[in-house]
VEXDREN-2710 file (C-alpha; in Angstrom, 1 decimal):
% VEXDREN-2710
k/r/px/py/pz
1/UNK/0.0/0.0/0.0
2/UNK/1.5/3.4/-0.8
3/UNK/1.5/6.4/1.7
4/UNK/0.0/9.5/1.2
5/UNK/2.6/10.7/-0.7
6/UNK/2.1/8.5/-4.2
7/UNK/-1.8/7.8/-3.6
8/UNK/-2.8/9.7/-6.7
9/UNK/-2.4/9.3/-10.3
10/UNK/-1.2/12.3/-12.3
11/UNK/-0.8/10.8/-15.9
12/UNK/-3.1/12.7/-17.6
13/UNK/-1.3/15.9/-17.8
14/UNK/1.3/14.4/-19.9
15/UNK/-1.5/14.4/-22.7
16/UNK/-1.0/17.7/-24.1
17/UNK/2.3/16.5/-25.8
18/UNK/1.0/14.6/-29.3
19/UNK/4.8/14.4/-30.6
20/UNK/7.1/13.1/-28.6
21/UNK/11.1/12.0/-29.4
22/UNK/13.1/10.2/-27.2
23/UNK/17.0/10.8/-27.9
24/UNK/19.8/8.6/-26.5
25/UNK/23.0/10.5/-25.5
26/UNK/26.7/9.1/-25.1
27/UNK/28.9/11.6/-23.8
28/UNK/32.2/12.4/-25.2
29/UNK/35.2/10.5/-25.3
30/UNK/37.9/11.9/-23.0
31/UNK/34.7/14.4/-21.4
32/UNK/34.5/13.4/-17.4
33/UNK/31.5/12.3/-16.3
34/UNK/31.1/15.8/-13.8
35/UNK/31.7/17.9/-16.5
36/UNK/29.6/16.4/-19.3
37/UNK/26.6/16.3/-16.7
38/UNK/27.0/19.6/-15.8
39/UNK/27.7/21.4/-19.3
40/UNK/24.6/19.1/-20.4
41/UNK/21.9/20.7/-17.5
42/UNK/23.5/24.4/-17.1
43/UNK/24.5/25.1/-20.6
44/UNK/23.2/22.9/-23.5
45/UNK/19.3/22.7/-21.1
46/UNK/18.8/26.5/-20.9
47/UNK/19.8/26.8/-24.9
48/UNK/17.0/24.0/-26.0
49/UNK/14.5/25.7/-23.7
50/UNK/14.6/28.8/-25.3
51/UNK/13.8/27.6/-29.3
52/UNK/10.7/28.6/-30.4
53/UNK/8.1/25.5/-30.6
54/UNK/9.4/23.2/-27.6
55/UNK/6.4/21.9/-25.7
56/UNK/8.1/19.1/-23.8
57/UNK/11.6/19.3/-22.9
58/UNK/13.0/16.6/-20.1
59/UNK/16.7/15.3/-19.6
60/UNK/16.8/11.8/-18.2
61/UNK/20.8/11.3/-16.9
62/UNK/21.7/7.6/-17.0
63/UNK/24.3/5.8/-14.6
64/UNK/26.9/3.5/-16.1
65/UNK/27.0/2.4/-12.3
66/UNK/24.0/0.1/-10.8
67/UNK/22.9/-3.1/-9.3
68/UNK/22.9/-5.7/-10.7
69/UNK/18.6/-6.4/-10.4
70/UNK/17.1/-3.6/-12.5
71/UNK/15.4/-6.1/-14.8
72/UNK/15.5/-9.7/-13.9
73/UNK/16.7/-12.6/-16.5
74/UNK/13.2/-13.9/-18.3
75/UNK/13.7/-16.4/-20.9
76/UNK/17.3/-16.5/-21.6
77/UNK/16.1/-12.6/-23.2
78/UNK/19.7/-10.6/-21.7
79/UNK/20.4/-7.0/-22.2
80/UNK/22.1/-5.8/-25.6
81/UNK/26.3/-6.5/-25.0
82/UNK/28.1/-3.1/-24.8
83/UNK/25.3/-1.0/-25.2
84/UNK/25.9/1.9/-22.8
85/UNK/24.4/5.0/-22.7
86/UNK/24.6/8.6/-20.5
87/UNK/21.4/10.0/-21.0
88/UNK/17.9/9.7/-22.3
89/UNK/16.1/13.1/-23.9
90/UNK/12.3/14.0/-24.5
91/UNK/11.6/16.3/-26.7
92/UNK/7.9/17.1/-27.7
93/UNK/5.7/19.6/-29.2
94/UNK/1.5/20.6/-28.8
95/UNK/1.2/20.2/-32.3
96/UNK/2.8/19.3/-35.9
97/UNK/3.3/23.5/-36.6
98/UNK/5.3/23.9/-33.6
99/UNK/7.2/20.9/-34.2
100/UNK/8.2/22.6/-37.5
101/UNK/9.0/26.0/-36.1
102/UNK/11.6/24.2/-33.5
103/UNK/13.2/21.9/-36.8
104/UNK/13.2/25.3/-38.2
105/UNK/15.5/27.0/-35.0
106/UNK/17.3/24.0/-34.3
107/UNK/20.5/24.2/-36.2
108/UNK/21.6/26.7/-32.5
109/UNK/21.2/23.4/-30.9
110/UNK/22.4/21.0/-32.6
111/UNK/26.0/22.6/-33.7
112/UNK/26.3/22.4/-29.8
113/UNK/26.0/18.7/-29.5
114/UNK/29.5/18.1/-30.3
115/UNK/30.7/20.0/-27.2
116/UNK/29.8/17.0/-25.0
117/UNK/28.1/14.1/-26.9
118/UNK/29.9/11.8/-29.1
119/UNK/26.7/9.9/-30.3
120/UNK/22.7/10.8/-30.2
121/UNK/19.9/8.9/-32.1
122/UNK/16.8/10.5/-32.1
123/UNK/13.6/7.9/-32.5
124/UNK/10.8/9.9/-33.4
125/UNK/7.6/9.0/-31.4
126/UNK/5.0/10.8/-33.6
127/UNK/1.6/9.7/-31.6
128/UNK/3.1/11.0/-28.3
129/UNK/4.2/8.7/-25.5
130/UNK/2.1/7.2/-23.0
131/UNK/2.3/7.4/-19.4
132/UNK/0.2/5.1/-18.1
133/UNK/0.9/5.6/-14.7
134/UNK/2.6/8.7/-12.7
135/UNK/2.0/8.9/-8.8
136/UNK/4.7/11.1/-8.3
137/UNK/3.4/14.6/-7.5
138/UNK/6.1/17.1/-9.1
139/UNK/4.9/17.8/-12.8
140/UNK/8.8/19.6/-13.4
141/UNK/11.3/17.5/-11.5
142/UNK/14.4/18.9/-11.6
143/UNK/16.7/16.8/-9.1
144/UNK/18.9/13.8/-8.1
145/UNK/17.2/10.6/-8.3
146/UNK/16.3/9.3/-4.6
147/UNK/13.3/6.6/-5.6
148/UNK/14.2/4.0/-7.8
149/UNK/14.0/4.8/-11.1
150/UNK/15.4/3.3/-14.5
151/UNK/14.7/3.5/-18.5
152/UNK/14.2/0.0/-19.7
153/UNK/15.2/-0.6/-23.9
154/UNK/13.1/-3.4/-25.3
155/UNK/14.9/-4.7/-28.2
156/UNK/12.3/-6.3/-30.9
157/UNK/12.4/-9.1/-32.7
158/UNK/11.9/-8.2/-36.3
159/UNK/10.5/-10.9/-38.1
160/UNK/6.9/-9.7/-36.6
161/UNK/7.4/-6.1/-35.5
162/UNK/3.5/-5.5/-34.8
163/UNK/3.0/-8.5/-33.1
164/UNK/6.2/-7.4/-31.1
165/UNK/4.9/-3.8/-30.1
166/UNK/1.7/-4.8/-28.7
167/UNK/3.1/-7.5/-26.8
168/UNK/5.0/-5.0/-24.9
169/UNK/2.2/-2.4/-24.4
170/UNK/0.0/-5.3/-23.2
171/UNK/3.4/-6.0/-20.7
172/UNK/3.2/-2.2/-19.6
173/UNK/-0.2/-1.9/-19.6
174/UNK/-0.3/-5.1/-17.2
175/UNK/2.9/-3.5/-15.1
176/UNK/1.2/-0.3/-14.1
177/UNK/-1.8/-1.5/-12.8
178/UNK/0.4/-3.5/-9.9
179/UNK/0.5/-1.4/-6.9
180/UNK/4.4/-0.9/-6.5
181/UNK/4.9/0.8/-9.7
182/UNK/4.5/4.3/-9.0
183/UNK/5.2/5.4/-12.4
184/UNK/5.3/3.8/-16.2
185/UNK/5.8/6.2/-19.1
186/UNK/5.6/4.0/-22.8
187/UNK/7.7/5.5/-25.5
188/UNK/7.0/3.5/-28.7
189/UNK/9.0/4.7/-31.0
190/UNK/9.2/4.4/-34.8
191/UNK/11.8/2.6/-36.4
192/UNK/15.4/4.3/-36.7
193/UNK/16.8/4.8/-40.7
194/UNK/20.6/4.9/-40.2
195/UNK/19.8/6.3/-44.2
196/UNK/18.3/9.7/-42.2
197/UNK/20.3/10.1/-39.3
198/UNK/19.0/12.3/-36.9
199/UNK/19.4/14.5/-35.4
200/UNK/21.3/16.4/-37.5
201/UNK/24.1/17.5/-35.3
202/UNK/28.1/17.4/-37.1
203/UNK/30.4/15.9/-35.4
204/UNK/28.4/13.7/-33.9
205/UNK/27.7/10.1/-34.4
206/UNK/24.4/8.7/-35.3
207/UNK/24.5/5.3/-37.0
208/UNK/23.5/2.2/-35.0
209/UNK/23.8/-2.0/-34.9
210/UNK/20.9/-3.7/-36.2
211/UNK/19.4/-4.2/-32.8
212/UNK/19.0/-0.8/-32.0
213/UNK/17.1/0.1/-34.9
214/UNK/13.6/-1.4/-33.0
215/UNK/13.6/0.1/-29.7
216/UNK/10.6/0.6/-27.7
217/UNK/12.2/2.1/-24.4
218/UNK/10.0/2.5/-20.7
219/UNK/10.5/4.7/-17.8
220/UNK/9.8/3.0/-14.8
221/UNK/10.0/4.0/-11.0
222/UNK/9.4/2.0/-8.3
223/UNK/10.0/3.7/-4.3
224/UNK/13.0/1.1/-3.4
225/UNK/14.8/-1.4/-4.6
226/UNK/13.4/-3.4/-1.8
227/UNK/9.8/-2.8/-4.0
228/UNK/11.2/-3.8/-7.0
229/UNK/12.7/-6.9/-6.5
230/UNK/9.6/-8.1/-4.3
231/UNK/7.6/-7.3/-7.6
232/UNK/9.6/-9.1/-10.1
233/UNK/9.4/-12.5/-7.2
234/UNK/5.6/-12.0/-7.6
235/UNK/3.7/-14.2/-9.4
236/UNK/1.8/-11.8/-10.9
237/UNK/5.0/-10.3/-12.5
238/UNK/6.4/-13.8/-13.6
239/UNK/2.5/-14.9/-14.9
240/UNK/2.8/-11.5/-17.6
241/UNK/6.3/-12.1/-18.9
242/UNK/5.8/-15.7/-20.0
243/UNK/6.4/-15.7/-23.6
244/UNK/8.4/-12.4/-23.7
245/UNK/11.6/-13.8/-25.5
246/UNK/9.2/-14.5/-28.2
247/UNK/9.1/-10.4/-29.0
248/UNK/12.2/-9.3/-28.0
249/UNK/15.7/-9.7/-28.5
250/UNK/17.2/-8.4/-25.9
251/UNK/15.9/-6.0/-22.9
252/UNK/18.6/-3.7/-21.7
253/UNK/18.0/-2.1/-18.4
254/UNK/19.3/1.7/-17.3
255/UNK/19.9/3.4/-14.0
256/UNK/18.5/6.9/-14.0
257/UNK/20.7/9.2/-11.7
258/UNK/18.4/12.3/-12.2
259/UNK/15.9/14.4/-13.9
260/UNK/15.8/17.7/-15.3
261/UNK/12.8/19.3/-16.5
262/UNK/13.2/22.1/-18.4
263/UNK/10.0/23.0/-20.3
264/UNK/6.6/21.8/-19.9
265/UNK/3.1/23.0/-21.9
266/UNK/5.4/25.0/-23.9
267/UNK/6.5/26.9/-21.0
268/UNK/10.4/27.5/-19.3
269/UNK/10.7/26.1/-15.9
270/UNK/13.1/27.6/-13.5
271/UNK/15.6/25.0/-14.7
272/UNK/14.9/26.1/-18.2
273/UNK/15.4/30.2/-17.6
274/UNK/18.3/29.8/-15.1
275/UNK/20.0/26.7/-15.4
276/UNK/19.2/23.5/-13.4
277/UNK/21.9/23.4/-10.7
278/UNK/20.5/27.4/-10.6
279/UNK/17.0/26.3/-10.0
280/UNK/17.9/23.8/-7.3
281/UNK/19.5/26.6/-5.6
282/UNK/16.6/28.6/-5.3
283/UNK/14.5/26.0/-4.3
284/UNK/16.8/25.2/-1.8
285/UNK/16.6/28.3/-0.3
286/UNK/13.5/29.1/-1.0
287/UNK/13.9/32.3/-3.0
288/UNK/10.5/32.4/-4.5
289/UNK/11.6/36.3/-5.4
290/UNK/13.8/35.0/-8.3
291/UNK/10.4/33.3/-9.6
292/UNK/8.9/36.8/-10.0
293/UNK/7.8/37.5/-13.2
294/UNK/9.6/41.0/-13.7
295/UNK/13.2/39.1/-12.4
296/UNK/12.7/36.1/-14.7
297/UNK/11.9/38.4/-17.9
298/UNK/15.6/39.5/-17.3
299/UNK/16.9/36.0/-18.1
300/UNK/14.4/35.7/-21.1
301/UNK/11.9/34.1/-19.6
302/UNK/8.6/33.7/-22.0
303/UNK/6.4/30.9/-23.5
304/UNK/7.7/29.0/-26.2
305/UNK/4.8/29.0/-27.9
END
């Protein structure tokens, strides 16, 4: 049973964003892991908050460091050898015109990308994700992981691609309605064409193996990993994953080590207008005066509509 603190369900405000993206991010060769975090949330953040068109705009930062549990053995189905990653991104828009005007102001972006990341593949998700579950309060986190929280990367078989997708949105569908999930966000994302790589950053890398080219990835929380491992010993949990490696390939699991929400419903947060190690500050301190209106205008603050 969950306290009072994840009783509710917040998914549906997530529904305003009808295109979604979800970008994996390597960092650098050579670039520490401090400093490519860092330069990632304080520099590169505020500068893809600001483009005209962003709706959605949400860095997930992955840990190359975790236990060994985040997604148990099913099937002889094992997580993709050597596939590491730093970082997730979401990237979404209210509608197909502001997706455009963004493409359109994008090219300030993306010639920045080579500062810290040495590969991103964007996988369009042109229906809009699905969160099928959210109990967590905060619509605009912006802070260290301290629940238990990881990006799972389904890996689909491709000799039946449809039959594959819906086997795993009937697996998340059936995964959010247990009680110790507090959260389950669905990305299914489109096919990637190594023939159109994207984005279009230089000097970056965005060609992948065959078994990243079907990727349907989930974000998933649960409040320990005490709660997780007692849900994947449940029967319920072993009862819906029969027949998985049927679908799948492989099922690579990722350790999230933070969140940073930087625009939301088309508008800035305080991680977007003043940085997110800037915006913890002040809601550290509770300096809800640098939230005033007439303060924020002086760091560009504005809708992005």
């Amino acid at each position: 049973m969950h306290t009072s603190e994840f009783s509710g369900n917040y998914g549906a405000r997530d529904e305003n964003i009808v295109i979604n993206s979800y970008t994996t991010v390597l960092r650098r060769n050579g670039v520490p892991n401090d400093l490519f975090a860092t330069y990632w949330r304080d520099v590169h953040g505020p500068l893809c908050a600001r483009l005209e068109g962003l709706g959605w705009y949400v860095q997930h930062h992955l840990t190359r460091e975790k236990d060994g549990h985040l997604w148990p053995l099913i099937e002889g189905v094992t997580p993709l050898p050597g596939y590491v990653l730093d970082g997730g991104v979401e990237i979404g828009f209210l509608s197909a015109e502001s997706q455009q005007q963004f493409k359109d102001a994008s090219a300030l972006l993306f010639s920045d990308e080579q500062n810290m990341f040495e590969q991103t593949i964007a996988y369009d998700v042109p229906d809009g994700s699905s969160t099928l579950v959210d109990r967590l309060p905060d619509p605009i986190p912006n802070e260290t992981a301290t629940l238990d929280k990881m990006h799972l990367h389904f890996h689909l078989a491709s000799d039946d691609l449809p039959a594959a997708r819906k086997a795993i949105e009937k697996l998340a569908s059936e995964m959010a309605a247990a009680d110790a999930v507090l959260k389950l966000r669905l990305h299914l994302a489109q096919p990637y064409d190594n023939a159109q790589p994207a984005p279009p950053a230089p000097d970056v890398d965005h060609k992948v193996e065959e078994s990243r080219l079907n990727i349907i990835m989930m974000e998933l929380v649960f409040e320990s990993a005490w709660a997780r491992r007692t849900y994947y010993a449940s029967e319920h949990f072993k009862a819906i994953t029969q027949g998985i490696s049927e679908h799948v390939r492989y099922i690579t699991p990722f350790g999230v080590s933070g969140v940073y929400t930087y625009v939301r419903d088309a508008v800035m947060t305080t991680a977007g207008i003043r940085g997110s190690r800037q915006a913890e500050l002040i809601r550290q301190l509770g300096a809800i005066n640098q939230t005033r209106p007439e303060i924020e205008s002086l760091f560009g603050a504005a809708s992005t509509s």
